[in-house]
C-alpha positions, 0 to 999 in steps of 0.5 A, a space after each residue: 843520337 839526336 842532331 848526329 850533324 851538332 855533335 860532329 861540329 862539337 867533336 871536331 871543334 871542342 872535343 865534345 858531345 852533346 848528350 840527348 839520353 834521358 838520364 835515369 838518375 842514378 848509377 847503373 852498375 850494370 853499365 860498366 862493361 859498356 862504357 869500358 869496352 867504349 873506352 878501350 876501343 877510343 884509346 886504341 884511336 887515340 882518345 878517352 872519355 872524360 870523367 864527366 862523360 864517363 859518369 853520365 853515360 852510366 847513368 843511361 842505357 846500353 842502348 844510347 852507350 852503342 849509339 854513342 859508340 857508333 857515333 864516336 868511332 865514325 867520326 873520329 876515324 874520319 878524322 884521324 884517317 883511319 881508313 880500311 886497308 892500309 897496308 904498303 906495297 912491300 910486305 913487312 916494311 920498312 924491314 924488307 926495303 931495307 934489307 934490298 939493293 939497288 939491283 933488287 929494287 930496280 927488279 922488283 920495280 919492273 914486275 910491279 909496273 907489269 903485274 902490280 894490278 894483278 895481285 894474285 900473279 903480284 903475290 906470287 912473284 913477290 914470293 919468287 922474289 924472296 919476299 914473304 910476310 914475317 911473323 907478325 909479333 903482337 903489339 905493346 899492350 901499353 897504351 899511351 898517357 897522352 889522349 885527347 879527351 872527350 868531354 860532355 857539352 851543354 846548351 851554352 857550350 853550343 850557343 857560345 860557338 856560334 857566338 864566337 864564330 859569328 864575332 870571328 876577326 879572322 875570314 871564315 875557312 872552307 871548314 868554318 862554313 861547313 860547320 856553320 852551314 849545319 848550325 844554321 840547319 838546326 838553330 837558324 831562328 835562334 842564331 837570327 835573335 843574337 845577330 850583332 849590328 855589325 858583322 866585323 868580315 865583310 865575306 863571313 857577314 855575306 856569308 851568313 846571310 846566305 845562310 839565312 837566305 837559303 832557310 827563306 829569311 828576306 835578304 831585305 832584312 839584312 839591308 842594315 849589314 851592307 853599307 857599301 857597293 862592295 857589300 852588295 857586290 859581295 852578297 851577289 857574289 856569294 849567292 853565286 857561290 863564288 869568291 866573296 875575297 874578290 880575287 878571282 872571276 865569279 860566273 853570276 847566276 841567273 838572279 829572280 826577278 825579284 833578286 834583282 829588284 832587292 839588289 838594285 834596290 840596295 845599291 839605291 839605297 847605298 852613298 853613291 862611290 864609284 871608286 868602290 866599283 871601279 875598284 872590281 870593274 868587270 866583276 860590276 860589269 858582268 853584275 849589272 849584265 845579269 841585274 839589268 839596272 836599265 829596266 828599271 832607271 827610273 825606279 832605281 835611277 842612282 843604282 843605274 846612273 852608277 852603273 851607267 857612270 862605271 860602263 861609260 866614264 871610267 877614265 873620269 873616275 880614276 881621275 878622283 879616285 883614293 889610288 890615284 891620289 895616293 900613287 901621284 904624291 908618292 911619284 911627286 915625293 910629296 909626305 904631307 899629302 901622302 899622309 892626307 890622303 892616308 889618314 882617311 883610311 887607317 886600314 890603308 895607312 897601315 899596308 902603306 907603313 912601311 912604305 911612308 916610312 921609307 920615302 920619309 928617310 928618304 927625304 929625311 923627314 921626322 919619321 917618328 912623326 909619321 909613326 905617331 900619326 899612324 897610330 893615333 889612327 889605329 884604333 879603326 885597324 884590326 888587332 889582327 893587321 897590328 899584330 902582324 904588323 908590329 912582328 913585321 918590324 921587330 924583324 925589318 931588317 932582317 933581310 933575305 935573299 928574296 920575298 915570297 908572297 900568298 895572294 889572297 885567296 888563291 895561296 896556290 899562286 905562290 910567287 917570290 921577289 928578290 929582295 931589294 927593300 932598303 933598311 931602315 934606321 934600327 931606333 925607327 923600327 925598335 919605335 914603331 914595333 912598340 909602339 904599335 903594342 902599346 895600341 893593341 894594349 891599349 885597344 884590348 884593355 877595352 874587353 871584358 875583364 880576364 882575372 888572373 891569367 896562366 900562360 903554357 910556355 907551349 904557346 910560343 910553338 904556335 902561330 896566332 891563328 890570323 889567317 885561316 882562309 884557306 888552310 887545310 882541314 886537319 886533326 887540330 886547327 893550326 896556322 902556317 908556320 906553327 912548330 910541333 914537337 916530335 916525341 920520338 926519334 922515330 916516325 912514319 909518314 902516310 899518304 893515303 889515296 882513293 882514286 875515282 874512275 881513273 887509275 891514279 897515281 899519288 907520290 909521297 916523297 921527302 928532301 933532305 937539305 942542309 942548313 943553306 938549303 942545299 939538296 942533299 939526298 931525296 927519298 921516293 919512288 925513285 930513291 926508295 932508302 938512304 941513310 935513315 929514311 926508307 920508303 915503302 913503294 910506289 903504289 901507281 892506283 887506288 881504286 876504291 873502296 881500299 885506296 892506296 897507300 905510301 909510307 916513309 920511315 924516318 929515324 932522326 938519330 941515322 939522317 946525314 948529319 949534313 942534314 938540317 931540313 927534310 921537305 916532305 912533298 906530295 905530287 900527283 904524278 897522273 895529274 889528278 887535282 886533290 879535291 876530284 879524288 874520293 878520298 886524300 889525306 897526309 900526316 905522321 905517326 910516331 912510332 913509339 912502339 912495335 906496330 901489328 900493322 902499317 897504320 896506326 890511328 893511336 900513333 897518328 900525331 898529325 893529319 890533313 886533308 887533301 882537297 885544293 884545285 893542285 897537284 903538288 902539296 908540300 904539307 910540312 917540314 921536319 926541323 931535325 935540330 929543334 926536332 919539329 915539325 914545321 906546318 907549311 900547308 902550301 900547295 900549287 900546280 905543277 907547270 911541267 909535262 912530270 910531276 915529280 919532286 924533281 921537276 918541281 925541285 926550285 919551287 919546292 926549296 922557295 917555299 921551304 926556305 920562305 916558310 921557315 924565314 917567315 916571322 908571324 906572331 906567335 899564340 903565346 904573344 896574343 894571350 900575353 897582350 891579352 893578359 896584360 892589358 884585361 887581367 894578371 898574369 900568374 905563375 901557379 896554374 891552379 889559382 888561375 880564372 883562365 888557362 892558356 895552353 896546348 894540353 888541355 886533354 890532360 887537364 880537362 878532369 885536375 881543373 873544374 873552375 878556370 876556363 882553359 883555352 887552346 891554340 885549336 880554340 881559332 874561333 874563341 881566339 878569333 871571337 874574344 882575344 882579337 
């Protein structure tokens, strides 16, 4: 297959491939056995071809079919983790764990750390110890109805995901760029002819003009794109390949001679804004270590009076600055000036509501007034901050017992406040929540036109995907917080691992709470069963190219009925951080039928790669009432000497409980302000122009004609319904 690098983006993303046989026009019966048995091997992972696809493959060769074979299984194995050997550590889990004690398992427990490395000695104390393989029975040879579907993909199929990834409104995930990065490979003279003049996230617009950059377009050419020192700063910053959101410290490169005329010419060319620097003063510091703007003061005298002024007169500077103008008429209590200084800056204004609002309670000012100000300001905010903000005071006042906050950029940095906000008059918020959706109404209705527009109930499990900066690569695209059914009342979870040049050892553990969050139980290498949950064994190494492998079994129907929550956690015990193992991913299957052996690709309902800087992960939370999965994605460094799931027992309850008390704004209500505003919401799926729903694999082949969108479409969201 041509352009192999294309089709994996497509894959990953749409579900899709795009064809480069020459057809030969017509049916070759002959093909049938090929395409089949391509079919047959697809279903076992969990797909199929679609009808479309299936036609045009038979209408080429028997050698394209393999290419096309080889391609799909490789890739779709990657993504479900299909890896090579995953057995457990007990032969015949989980039914030999079960059947031990807790003498047993002790026992067992000390031969493992003796011989655990040895298998063949391994092998021959686990039959002394009277565990045997059982005969294996054969699989059900029934294959599930619910398959993701493999469609065939055209040229404006990939024109129109580089369009919407380039208009994204959301920051562009470590994924994102990824798939960027091998679009502009391929397409980087084409993607420069539909450029928009305005690139809406400063980090993604640095971003892709590094991309271009590095295909040796001028830098000089996007000067009409960076309108601010930020901007420039930015740009430096992402040619350092540091963080472009600022927040944490970038080591510059060595620029060119020639890098650092462009630059410095940038910042001439830029409204002189020294607030804008001071705002990110080191960073500007170690940048004007590195571009020298006292070589060349004469050429470039405003850039180098800039810098001069930051390095030399700092104390002046914050003396005009917005900040602190803002903070000393909060102190001087003084609301009109507070909103002076706000209305110059809507974005601003709207971090800053909540906060206006209660100093003008306070001083019992009209609050409404306030409101009302703000939002005739808001059409220069994003929908996306309206969104969250509108959720945030339809539940103002529903307060806990603290606040946990995810710096930006650095979510592994998770820490949590007592909450001391004071309530807010109920007609207050009830006012400002409507408000703020009348705008995004309003805002919207500007778009393109809709038509008639169906809307799955299925949405409203799922979190608009506003923030996806940092979130981990899984099967499906989905944001924090999103809520997955759970089709079976059995599952099993996975971890897998391969370890580079040192023994590694990886943890898969689960905490059962109650409805207050109360620990009950826990289930791990130290606990291997209770009641309804059964583990498969500490494995303490993975050496390539096999890896290691735990599993834990969970039955919802026998959990303690005291037991509301189960927190599924991750700890690297030896203290690797994720992203330097070769390979490590997290997820679960539903075991709706008899397994031939531990793993199954075509059970596997969820998967996520491990990568961050951190040694504890928290991948997601089973919700046994509403018999969920809730998706939490959090992951941090363990502070103490052992990593456990003990050591790290308060940290891990503070995120479960704050990851469940979260409110966010959900798919459904995006597409529904979507339909509103720009078309017609419809009840009869079939009269429908467009389809907003999560089962678009069962609907690819039923309906021709209406464009069918999903919450895993995050850059056709991102692109056109913000």
């Amino acid at each position: 297959m041509n352009n192999l690098q294309i089709n994996e983006v497509l894959l990953k993303r749409k579900q899709q491939i795009l064809p480069s046989s020459i057809l030969k026009g017509e049916f070759n019966q002959d093909l049938k056995i090929e395409v089949a048995q391509l079919n047959n091997v697809l279903m076992k992972l969990g797909y199929r071809l679609s009808y479309n696809l299936t036609q045009y493959l038979m209408m080429t060769t028997k050698e394209y079919i393999l290419e096309v074979k080889v391609f799909l299984l490789k890739k779709i194995r990657e993504m479900v983790g299909y890896a090579r050997e995953m057995k457990p550590l007990f032969p015949n889990f989980p039914q030999v764990v079960s059947s031990m004690d807790v003498v047993d398992i002790i026992i067992f427990n000390i031969i493992y750390a003796d011989l655990g490395f040895d298998r063949d000695a391994f092998d021959k104390v686990l039959n002394l110890f009277g565990i045997v393989e059982d005969e294996i029975k054969e699989e059900d040879k029934n294959i599930s109805s619910n398959l993701k579907v493999i469609d065939i993909a055209s040229l404006e199929d990939l024109q129109n995901l580089i369009i919407d990834m380039i208009n994204s409104k959301t920051v562009y995930s470590k994924q994102d760029k990824k798939d960027l990065e091998v679009l502009f490979e391929y397409y980087a003279f084409d993607i420069k002819q539909i450029l928009p003049e305005k690139i809406y996230f400063k980090e993604n617009m640095v971003y892709i003009i590094k991309l271009f950059v590095v295909k040796g377009v001028d830098i000089k050419e996007f000067s009409y794109l960076l309108k601010t020192y930020t901007d420039i700063l930015r740009l430096a910053v992402e040619l350092s390949d540091g963080d472009t959101s600022l927040s944490q410290k970038t080591r510059f490169k060595n620029f060119t001679r020639r890098e650092r005329k462009i630059l410095l010419q940038l910042f001439d060319n830029c409204k002189v804004n020294l607030e804008d620097m001071l705002r990110h003063r080191q960073m500007y510091l170690r940048l004007g270590e590195k571009i020298h703007p006292g070589e060349y003061r004469e050429k470039y005298s405003k850039a180098f009076k800039a810098f001069d002024m930051l390095r030399n007169n700092e104390d002046e500077i914050k003396r005009n600055t917005f900040n602190h103008k803002k903070e000393m008429y909060f102190k001087n209590r003084d609301i009109s000036k507070i909103l002076e200084v706000l209305e110059s800056r809507p974005g601003e204004f709207a971090r800053s509501l909540n906060r206006v609002l209660t100093s003008s309670e306070n001083l019992h000012e009209d609050s409404f007034k306030v409101i009302d100000r703000f939002i005739k300001l808001a059409d220069n905010v994003p929908i996306a901050t309206l969104l969250s903000l509108q959720e945030y005071f339809l539940h103002r006042n529903d307060l806990e017992s603290y606040r946990v906050f995810y710096p930006k950029g650095n979510i592994s940095k998770v820490y949590a406040l007592e909450n001391n906000l004071q309530e807010l008059d109920e007609n207050l918020c009830s006012y400002a929540a409507t408000s703020i959706q009348n705008k995004i109404i309003e805002i919207l209705s500007k778009k393109e036109p809709l038509g008639k527009v169906f809307i799955d109930k299925s949405l409203e499990k799922y979190v608009a995907p506003l923030k996806m900066r940092d979130t981990s690569k899984t099967l499906m695209p989905i944001e924090r917080g999103t809520r997955i059914d759970i089709e079976n009342k059995k599952i099993r979870l996975f971890l897998h691992w391969v370890e580079n040049t040192r023994n590694t050892d990886l943890d898969l553990s689960i905490v059962l709470y109650d409805e207050d969050f109360y620990e009950i139980d826990d289930v791990s290498y130290m606990n291997l069963k209770t009641n309804g949950c059964v583990h498969s064994g500490d494995v303490r190494s993975a050496p390539a190219p096999k890896g290691g492998t735990e599993y834990v079994d969970i039955n919802l129907d026998k959990i303690n009925e005291q037991c509301r929550y189960i927190s599924v956690c991750i700890n690297a015990y030896t203290h690797e951080k994720f992203y330097e193992l070769q390979e490590c991913f997290v997820g679960y299957m539903d075991l709706n039928k008899k397994l031939k052996t531990a793993y199954n690709p075509s059970c596997v309902k969820f998967k996520a790669d491990l990568t961050s800087e951190t040694t504890v992960s928290l991948p997601f939370i089973i919700d046994i009432a509403s018999h969920k999965i809730v998706w939490c994605d959090i992951e941090y460094t363990s502070l103490g000497d052992i990593n456990n799931i003990i050591t790290n027992s308060n940290r891990n309850t503070m995120v479960v409980k704050s990851i469940l008390d979260t409110y966010k704004p959900k798919m459904e209500k995006l597409a529904r302000l979507n339909a509103i505003a720009r078309g017609v919401v419809v009840d009869d799926i079939s009269e429908a122009d467009i389809i907003f729903t999560d089962k678009k694999d069962n609907l690819v082949d039923a309906i021709q004609n209406a464009r069918i969108i999903t919450p895993f479409d995050t850059e056709i969201i991102s692109s056109e319904l913000l």
